[in-house]
C-alpha positions in Angstrom: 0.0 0.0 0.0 1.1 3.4 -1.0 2.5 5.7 2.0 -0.6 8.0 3.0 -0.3 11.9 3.4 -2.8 14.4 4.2 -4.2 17.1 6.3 -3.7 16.2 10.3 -7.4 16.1 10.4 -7.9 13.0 7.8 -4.8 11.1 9.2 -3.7 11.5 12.8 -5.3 9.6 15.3 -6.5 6.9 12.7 -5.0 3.4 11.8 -3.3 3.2 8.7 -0.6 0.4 7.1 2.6 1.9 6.2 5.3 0.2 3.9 8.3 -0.8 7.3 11.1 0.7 5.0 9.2 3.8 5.3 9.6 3.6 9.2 12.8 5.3 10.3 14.1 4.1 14.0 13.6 6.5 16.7 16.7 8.6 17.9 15.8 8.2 21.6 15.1 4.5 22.1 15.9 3.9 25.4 16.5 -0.4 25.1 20.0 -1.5 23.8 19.2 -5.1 23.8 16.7 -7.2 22.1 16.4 -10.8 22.9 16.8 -12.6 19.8 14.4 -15.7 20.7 11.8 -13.6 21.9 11.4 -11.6 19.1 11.2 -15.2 17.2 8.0 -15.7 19.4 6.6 -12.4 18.7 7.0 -13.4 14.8 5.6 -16.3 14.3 2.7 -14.7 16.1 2.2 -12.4 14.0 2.9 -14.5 11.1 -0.4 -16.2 13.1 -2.7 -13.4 13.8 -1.1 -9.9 12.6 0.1 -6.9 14.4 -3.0 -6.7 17.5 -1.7 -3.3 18.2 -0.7 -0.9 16.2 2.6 1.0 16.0 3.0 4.9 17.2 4.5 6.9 14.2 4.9 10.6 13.5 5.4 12.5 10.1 8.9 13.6 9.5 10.7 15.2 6.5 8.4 12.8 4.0 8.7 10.0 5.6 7.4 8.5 9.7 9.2 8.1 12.9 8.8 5.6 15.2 7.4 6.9 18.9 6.6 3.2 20.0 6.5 -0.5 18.9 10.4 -1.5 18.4 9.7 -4.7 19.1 6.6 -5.0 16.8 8.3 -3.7 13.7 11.2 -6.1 14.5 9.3 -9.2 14.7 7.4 -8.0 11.7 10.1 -7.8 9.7 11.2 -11.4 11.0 7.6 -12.1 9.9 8.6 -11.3 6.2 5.7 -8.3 6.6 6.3 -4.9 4.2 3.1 -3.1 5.7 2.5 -2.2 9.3 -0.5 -1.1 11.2 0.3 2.6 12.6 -1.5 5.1 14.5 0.0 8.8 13.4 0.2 11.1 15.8 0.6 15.0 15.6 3.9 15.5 18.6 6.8 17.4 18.6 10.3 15.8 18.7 10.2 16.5 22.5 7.0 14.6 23.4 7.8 11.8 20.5 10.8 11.1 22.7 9.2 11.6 26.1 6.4 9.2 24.8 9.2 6.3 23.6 10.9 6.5 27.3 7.8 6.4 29.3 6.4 4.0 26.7 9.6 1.5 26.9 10.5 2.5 31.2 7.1 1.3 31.8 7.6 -2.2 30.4 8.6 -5.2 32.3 11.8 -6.4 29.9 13.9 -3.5 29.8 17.1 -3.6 32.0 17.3 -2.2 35.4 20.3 0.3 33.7 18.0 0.6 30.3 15.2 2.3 32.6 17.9 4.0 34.7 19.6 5.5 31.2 16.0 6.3 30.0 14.8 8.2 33.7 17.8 9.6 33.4 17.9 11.4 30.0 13.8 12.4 31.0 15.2 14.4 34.0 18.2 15.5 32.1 17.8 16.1 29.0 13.8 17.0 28.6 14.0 19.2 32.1 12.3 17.3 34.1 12.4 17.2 37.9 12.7 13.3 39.7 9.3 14.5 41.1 8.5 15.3 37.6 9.6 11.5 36.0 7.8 10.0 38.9 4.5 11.7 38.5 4.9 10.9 34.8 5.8 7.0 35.0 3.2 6.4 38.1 6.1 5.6 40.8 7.2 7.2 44.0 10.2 9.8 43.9 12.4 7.3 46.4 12.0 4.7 43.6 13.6 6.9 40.9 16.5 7.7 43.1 17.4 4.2 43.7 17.1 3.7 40.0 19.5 6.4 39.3 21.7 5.7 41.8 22.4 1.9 39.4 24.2 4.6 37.5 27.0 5.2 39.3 28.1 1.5 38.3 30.7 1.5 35.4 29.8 0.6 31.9 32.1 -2.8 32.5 29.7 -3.6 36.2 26.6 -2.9 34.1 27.7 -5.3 31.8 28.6 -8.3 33.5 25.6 -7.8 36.3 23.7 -8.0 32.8 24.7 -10.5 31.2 24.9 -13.1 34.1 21.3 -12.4 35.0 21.7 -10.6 38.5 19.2 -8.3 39.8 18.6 -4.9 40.6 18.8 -5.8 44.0 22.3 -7.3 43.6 23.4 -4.4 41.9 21.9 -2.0 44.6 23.6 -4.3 46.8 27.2 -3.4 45.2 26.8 0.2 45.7 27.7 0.1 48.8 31.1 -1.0 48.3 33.5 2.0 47.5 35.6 1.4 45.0 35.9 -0.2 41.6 38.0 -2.9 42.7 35.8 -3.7 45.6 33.2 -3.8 43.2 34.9 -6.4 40.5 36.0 -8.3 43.6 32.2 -8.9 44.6 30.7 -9.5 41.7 33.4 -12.1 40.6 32.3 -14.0 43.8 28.9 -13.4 43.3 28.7 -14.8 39.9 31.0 -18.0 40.8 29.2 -18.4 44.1 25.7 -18.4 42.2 24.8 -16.1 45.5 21.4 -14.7 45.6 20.2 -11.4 47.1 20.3 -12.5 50.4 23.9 -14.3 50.8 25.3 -11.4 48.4 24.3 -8.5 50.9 25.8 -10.7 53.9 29.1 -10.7 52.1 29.3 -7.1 51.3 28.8 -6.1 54.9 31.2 -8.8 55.8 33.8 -6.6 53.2 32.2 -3.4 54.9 33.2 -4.6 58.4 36.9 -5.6 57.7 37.1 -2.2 56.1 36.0 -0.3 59.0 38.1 -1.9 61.2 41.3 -1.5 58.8 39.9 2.4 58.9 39.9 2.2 62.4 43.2 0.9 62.6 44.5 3.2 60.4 43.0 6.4 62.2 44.5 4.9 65.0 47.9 4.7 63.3 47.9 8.5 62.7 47.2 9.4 66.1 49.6 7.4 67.7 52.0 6.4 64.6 53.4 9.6 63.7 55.3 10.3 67.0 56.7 7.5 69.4 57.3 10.0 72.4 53.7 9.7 72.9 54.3 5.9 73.8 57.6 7.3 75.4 56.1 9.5 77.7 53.3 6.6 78.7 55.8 4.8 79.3 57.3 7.6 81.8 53.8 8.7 83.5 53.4 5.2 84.2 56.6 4.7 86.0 56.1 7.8 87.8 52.0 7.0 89.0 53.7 4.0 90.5 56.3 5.5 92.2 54.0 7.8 93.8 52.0 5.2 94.8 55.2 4.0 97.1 56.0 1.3 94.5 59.7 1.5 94.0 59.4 1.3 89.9 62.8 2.1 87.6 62.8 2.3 83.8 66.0 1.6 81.9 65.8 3.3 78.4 68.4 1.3 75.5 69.2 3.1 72.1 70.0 1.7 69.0 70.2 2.7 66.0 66.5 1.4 64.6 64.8 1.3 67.9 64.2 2.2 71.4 64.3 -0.2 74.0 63.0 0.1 77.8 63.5 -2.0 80.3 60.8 -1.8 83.3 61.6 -3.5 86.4 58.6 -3.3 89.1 59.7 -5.1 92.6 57.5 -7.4 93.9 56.1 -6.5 97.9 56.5 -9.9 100.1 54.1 -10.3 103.1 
């Protein structure tokens, strides 16, 4: 069937078919991955029934943009389809692009970092508020934190979290760990460990307890590390509280060349 042109009122809003090489991709697709066999499925369903709903399009420069149905027009095309059913709609490039995130961030399949990247670039690059992106995707404002806090995982931690099927959960879990290495570290015994949620979170704060305590240690370190006549004169306000105390305590102090020696002799009282 021949592309269809006209006035807004005698096309937008309705279902037409248009010709799929007529469909250009849209710039601001938010998934990265499609799963091969499940786009199989969706084929051979169509190839079964057709396309039950109908693609989002909008005119531009002569030809239509696609504002939602990625997957659709995929599996159609695995179908061996040329024509698609499409509902043209009269949007700006701003609220074609606002439409494809909130369409695709409101599906189940995309990626934990997918829907973070998408919020993201709704807050960022549209102007929005996280108020604003949780009003408009129907969540609450602490949810869209946590999602975009997932980006503050490298590209590499995204990655591997992806591909071995962890969760959100686990990678929220990870977060708390400081640096990179930590990170790499964890997720390298998580994946080998097949650890779920629960045994993963009991090992990071197991990591997060040795590291306070080497913190600890270290803070102790500066206090007392830097200068050894604050062990020395310890040392010497001991030896003096017990000779006030009528305990007849001497000290001996050796020198060498790479350390200090003391020698404390403390008589012992008979009777």
């Amino acid at each position: 069937m021949a592309t269809i042109f006209g006035t807004k009122d005698k096309v937008s809003g309705k279902v037409i078919h248009i010709a799929e090489k007529e469909i250009l991709p849209n710039p601001h697709q938010p998934r990265r991955t499609f799963d091969e066999t499940e786009l199989s499925f969706l084929a051979e369903s169509i190839r079964q029934n057709g396309i039950l709903q109908p693609l989002s399009v909008r005119r531009v420069n002569g030809s239509y943009e696609l504002i939602s149905g990625e997957r659709r027009l995929r599996a159609a095309r695995l179908a061996g389809l040329t024509e698609v059913p499409c509902i043209v709609v009269n949007v700006t490039e701003r609220n074609s692009a606002v439409l494809a995130l909130v369409e695709n961030i409101q599906r189940q399949d995309l990626s934990c970092f997918e829907e973070a990247f998408a919020i993201e670039k709704l807050i960022d690059f549209y102007g929005m508020t996280q108020e604003d992106a949780a009003i408009r995707l129907g969540k609450a404002q602490s949810t869209i934190a946590n999602k975009l806090r997932l980006l503050k995982l490298s590209p590499a931690e995204m990655e591997r979290i992806t591909e071995n099927g962890l969760t959100e959960r686990h990678a929220r879990a990870l977060l708390k760990l400081r640096t990179q290495e930590q990170r790499e570290l964890a997720i390298e015994r998580i994946i080998k460990g097949g650890m779920n949620v629960e045994r993963t979170e009991a090992m990071i704060e197991q990591i997060l307890g040795t590291e306070r305590e080497k913190e600890s240690l270290k803070k102790r370190s500066v206090v007392f590390g830097g200068d050894v006549r604050l062990f020395v004169n310890s040392i010497n306000r001991a030896i003096e509280t017990m000779q006030a105390a009528g305990i007849d305590a001497v000290s001996e102090k050796i020198k060498s060349d790479d350390c200090i020696e003391y020698r404390i002799v403390i008589p012992i009282r008979k009777g």
